[in-house]
PADO-668363 format. One record per residue: residue in one letter; x negated, y negated, z of N, C-alpha, C, CB in turn. Coordinates in steps of 0.2 Angstrom, whole numbers, plus 5000, padded with zeros to 4 digits. Glycine has a CB too. Example, Ala and Ser with C-alpha at 12.3 -4.5 7.8 and 13.67 -1.06 7.14 Angstrom:
<rs>
A493450285039493850225039493450165039494350225045S493650115035493250055036493650005039493050035029
</rs>
This chain:
<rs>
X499650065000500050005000499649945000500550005006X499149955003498749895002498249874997498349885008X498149924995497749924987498349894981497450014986X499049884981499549884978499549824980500149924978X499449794987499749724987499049684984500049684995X498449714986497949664983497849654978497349664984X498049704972498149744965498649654964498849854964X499349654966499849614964499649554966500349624965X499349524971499149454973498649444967498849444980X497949494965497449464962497449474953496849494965X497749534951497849544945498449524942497749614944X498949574945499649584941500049494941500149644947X499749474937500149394937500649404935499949344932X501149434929501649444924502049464932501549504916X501949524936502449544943502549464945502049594949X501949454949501949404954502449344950501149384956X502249314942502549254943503449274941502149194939X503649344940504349364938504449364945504549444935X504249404949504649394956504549314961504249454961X504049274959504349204962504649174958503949154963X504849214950505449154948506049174950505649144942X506149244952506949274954506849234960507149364956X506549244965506749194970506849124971506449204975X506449084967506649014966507249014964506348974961X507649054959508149054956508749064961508149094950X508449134964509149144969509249084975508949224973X508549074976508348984981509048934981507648934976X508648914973509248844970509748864970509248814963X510048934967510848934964511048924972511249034959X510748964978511048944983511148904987511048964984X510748854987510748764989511248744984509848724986X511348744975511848714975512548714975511748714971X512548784976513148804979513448794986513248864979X512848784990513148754997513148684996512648785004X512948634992513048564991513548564988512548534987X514048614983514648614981515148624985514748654978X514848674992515348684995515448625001515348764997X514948595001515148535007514748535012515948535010X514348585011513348595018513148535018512448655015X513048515023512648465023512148465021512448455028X511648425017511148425011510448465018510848305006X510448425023509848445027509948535029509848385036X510348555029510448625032510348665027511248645035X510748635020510648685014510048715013510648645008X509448655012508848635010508448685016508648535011X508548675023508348735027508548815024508648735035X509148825024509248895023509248905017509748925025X509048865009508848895005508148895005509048875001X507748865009506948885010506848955013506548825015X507448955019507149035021507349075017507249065027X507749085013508049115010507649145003508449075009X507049105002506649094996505849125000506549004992X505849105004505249155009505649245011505049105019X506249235010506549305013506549365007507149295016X506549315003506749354994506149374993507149294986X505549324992504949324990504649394994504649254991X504649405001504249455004504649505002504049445012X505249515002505649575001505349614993506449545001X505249554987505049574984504149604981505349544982X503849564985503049584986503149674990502549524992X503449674995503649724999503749784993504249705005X504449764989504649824986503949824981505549824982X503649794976503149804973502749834976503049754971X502349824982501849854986501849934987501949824993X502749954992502650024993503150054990502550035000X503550014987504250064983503850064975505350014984X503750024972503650024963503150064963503449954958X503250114955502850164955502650154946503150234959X502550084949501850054942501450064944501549974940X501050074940500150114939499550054941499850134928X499250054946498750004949498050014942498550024958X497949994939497249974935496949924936497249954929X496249954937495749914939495749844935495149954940X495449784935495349734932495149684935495649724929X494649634933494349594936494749544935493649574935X494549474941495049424944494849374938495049404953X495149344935495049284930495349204932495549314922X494849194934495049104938494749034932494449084950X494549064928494649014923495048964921494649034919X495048904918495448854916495948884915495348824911X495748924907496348934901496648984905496148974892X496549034910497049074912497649024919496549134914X497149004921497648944927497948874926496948914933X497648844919497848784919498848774918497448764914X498848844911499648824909500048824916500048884904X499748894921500248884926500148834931500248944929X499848794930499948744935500348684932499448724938X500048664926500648624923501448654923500448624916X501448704924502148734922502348714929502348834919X502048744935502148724941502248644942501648754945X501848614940501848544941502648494939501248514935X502948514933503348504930503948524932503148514925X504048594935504448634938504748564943504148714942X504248554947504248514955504348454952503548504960X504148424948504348364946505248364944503848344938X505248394940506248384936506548414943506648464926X506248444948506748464954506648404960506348554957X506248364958506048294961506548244959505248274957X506548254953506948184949507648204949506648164938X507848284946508448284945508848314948508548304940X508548324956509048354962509448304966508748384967X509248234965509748174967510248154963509448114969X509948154959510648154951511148204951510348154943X511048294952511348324953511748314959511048374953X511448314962511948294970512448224972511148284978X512248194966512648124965513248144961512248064960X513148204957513648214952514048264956513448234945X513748294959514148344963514548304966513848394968X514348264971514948214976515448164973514548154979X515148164966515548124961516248154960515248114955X516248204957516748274957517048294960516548334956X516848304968517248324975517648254976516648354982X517448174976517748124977518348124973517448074977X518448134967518848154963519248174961518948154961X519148234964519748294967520148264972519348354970X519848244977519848244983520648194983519048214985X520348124980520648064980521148054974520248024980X521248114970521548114963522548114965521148204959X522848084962523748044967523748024972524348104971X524148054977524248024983524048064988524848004984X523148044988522848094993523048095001521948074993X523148145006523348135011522848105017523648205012X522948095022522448065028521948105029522648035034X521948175027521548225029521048215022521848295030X521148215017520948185010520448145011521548145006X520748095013520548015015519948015018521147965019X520148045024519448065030519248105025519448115040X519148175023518548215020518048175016518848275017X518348125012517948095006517548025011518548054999X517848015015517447955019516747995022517947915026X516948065024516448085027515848105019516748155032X516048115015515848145011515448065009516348185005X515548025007515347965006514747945010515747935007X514947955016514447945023513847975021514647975030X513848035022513048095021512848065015513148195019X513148035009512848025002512347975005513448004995X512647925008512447845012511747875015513147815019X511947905020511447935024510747975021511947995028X510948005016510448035014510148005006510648115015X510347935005510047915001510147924994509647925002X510847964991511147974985511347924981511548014987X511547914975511647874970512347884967511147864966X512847874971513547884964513447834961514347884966X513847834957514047784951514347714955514747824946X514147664956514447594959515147594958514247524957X515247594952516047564948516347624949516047524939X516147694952516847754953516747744961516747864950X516247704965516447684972516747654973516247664976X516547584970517247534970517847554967517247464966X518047604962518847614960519047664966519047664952X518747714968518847744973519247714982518147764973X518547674982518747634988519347584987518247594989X519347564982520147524981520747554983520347504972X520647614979521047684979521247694989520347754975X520647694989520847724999521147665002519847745006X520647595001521147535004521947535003521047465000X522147524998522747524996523047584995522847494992X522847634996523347694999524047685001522947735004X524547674998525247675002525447755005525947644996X525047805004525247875008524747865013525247965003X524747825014524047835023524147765027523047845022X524547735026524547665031524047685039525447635033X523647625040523647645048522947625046523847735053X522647635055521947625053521347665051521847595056X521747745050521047795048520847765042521047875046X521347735035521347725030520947655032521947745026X520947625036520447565035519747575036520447505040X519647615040519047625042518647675038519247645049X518947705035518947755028518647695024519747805024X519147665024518847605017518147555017519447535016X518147555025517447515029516847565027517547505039X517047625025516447675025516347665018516647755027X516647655013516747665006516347605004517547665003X516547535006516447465004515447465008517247375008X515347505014514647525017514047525013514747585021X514447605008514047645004514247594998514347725003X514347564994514647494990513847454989515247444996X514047444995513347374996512847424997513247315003X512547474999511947504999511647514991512047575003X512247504986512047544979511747464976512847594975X511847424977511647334974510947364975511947244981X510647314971509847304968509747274976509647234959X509047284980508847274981508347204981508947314980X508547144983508147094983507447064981508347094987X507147034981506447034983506546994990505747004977X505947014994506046995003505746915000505247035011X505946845002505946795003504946805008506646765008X504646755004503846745006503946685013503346704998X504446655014504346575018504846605024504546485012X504646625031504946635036505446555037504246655042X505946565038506446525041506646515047506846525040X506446455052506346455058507146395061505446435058X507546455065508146395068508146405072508746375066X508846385076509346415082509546505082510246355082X508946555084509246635082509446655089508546685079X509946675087510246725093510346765095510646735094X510146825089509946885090509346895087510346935089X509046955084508446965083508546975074508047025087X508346915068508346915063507746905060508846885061X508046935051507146875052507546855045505946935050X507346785045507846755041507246715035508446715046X507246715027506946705024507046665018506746755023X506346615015506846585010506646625001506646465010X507246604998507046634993507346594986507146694993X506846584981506846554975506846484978507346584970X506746444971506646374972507246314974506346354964X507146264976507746234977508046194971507646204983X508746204970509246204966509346114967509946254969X509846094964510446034964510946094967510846004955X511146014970511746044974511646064983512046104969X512346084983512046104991511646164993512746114996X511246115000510746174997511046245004509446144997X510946295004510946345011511446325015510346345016X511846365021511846345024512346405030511846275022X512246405035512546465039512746455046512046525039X513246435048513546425053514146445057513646375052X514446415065515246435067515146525069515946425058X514446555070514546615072514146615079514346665066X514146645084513746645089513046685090514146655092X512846675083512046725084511746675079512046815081X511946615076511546585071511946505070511646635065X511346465070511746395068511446345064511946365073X511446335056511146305052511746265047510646355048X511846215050512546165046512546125041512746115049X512846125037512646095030512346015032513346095023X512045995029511545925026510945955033511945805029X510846005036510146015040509446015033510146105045X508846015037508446015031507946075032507945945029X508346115035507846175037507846225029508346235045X508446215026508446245021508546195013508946295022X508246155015507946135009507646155004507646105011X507246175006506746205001506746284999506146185002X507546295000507746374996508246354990508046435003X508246404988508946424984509346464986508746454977X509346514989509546574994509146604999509746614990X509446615006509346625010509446715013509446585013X508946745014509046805014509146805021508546845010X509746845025509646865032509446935033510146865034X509146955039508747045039509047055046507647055037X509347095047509147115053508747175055509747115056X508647135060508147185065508147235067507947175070X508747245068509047305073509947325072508947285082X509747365065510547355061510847385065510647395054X510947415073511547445077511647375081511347515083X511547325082511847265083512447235079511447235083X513047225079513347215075513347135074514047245076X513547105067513447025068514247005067512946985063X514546985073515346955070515346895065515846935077X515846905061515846865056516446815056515846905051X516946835062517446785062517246725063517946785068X517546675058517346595058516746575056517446565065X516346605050515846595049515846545042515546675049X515346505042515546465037514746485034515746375040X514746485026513946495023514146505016513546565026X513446485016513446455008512746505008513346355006X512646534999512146554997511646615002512046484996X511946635005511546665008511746765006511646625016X511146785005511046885007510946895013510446925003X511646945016511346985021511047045017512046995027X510547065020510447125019509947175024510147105015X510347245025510247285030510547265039509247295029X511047255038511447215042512047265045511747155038X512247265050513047285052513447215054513047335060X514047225050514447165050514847185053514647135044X515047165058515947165060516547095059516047185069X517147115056517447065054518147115056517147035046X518747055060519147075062519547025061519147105068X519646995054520246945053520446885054520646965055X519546855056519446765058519546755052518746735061X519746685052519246615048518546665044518846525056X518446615036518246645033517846585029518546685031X517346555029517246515022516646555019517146425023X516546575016516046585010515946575004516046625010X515246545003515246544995514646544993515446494992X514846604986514046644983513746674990513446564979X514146744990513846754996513446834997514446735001X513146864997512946944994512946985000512146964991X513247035000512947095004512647145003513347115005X512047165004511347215001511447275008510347165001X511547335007511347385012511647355016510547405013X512247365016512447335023513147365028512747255021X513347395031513647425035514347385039513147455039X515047385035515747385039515847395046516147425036X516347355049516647395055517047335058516047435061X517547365058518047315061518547365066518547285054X518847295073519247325075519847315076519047325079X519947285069520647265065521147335065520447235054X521747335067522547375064522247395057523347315063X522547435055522447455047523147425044522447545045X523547365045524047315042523647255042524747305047X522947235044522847175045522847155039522447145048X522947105035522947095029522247055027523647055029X521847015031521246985028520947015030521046935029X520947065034520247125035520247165027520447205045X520847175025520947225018520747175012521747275017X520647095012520647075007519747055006521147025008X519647055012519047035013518647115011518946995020X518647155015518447215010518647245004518347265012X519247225002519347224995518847184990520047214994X518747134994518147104989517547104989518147054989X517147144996516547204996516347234992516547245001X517047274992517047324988516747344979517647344988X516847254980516447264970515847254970516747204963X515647234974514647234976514547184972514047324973X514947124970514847074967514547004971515347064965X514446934970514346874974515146874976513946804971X515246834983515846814985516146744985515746824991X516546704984516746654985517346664989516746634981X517546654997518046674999518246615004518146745001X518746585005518946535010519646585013519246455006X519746585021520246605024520146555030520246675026X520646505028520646465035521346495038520746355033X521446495045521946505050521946445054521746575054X522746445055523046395057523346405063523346375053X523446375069523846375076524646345072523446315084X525246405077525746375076525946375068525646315079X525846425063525946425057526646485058525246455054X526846525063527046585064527346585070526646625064X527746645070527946655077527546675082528246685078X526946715080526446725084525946685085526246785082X525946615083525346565081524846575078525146545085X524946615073524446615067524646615062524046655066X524546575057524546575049524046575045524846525046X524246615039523446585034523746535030523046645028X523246495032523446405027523346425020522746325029X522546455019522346425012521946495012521946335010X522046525005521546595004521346604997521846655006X520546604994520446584989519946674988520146504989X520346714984519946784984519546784978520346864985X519346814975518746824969518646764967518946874962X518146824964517546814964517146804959517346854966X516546764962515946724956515646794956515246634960X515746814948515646874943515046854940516146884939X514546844945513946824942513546874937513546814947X513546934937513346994933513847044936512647004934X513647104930514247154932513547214934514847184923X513447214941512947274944512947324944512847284950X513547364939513747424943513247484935514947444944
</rs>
């Protein structure tokens, strides 16, 4: 037996590389299948690895002391021309399993969302795809932007799920939304004001006509239009430090500015924004799933576009003493990102 396995490690190539291809193969088909069936990408990835160590010894094993091929002597050949194809072949194998296993796995999720959410998906529907969404978020996957945003429209305005799983489903949707936007370049010129929590706040591109920056009315940040702190930007990039910090957004007045890598919470204040981005940025509200400007305002997340939105609220508009005075939804369609 041990003259059979040295025989197959050193000579018998044609065995050795048939039996690592059955087990790669048996490997993948079963990683993709547990990515079909809804495995978490991290568990998959474990048990199709042991899985491919389990196949692989099983098969050296039967080669060793069950096959009754004829051992021939021959000397070991570690030349180029004999080693090179197979490493290129190997190289290239690892590469397209490199490039094309996140594109697979985008398209798989793509498929299950659209099943999933195809009529009038029920609240069990609704959650499974939020969750499904989430891991895609989590683990760094790429759907299609413009089948998130139809999707997510889709879960907002769901009329078979009123309430607030379907909001909070939709907070998950408009999350994964902004994570899929381009990527900024970081602002080179630190910006220095009144910080309340821990940001790093940055200028970027040249300064414009017109008004320049400007971010105010929240209680973690205060820069009011005619200041000259932002003078000499075009747009101001916000970062936070510590994206489990949420930043409330009620009553926030701002111009020109990217949050990016942020948790936002917004539960139906006053609103002014204008030209305003969300990059990588994380939902969460403790709004009813009836509030009506919590769903307008992530309805207009959801297109991963710049913002222009005004929601002023008024005392004594209502019988509950609130009204909305004046609301101005879409959006400056500066380019189409998706």
């Amino acid at each position: 037996m041990i003259e059979r396995f040295r025989h197959y490690v050193l000579f018998d190539h044609r065995a050795r590389w048939r039996n690592d291809t059955i087990s790669v193969a048996i490997s993948v088909a079963f990683y993709w299948a547990s990515i079909a069936a809804g495995v978490p990408n991290a568990y998959a990835v474990q048990v199709s690895l042991g899985l491919l160590i389990v196949v692989a010894t099983l098969l050296t094993v039967w080669y060793s002391a069950v096959s009754k091929s004829s051992v021939l002597p021959a000397d070991v050949n570690f030349s180029k021309r004999a080693f090179l194809p197979r490493i290129v072949m190997a190289t290239l194998v690892l590469a397209s399993l490199r490039i094309g296993t996140p594109t697979l796995e985008a398209a798989i999720i793509e498929k299950r969302l659209r099943k999933l959410l195809q009529g009038n998906p029920s609240q069990e529907q609704i959650q499974e795809a939020a969750k499904i969404v989430s891991d895609a978020n989590d683990n760094n996957l790429h759907a299609s932007p413009r089948l998130i945003s139809e999707l997510g429209q889709k879960v907002l305005k769901s009329s078979a799920n009123p309430g607030a799983p379907t909001l909070a489903a939709a907070c998950v949707f408009a999350s994964y939304r902004s994570s899929l936007s381009p990527r900024p370049p970081l602002g080179s010129q630190s910006v220095k004001g009144p910080l309340y929590v821990a940001l790093n706040v940055t200028c970027s591109g040249q300064p414009k006509s017109g008004e320049p920056p400007y971010l105010y009315g929240v209680g973690w940040f205060a820069i009011p239009p005619g200041s000259n702190v932002f003078l000499a930007c075009s747009r101001v990039l916000v970062r936070a430090s510590n994206k489990q910090v949420p930043l409330l957004l009620d009553g926030i007045h701002a111009q020109s500015i990217t949050f990016l890598d942020c948790t936002l919470s917004y539960n139906g204040g006053p609103l002014d924004l204008g030209s305003i981005q969300f990059i990588n940025c994380t939902f969460v509200t403790a709004a009813s799933g009836d509030n009506q400007n919590v769903r307008q305002f992530i309805e207009a997340v959801m297109t991963g576009q710049s913002i222009d939105y005004i929601l002023q609220i008024e005392q004594g508009r209502t019988g509950r003493g609130i009204g909305l005075a004046a609301g101005r939804l879409p959006l400056q369609r500066n380019s189409d990102r998706v």
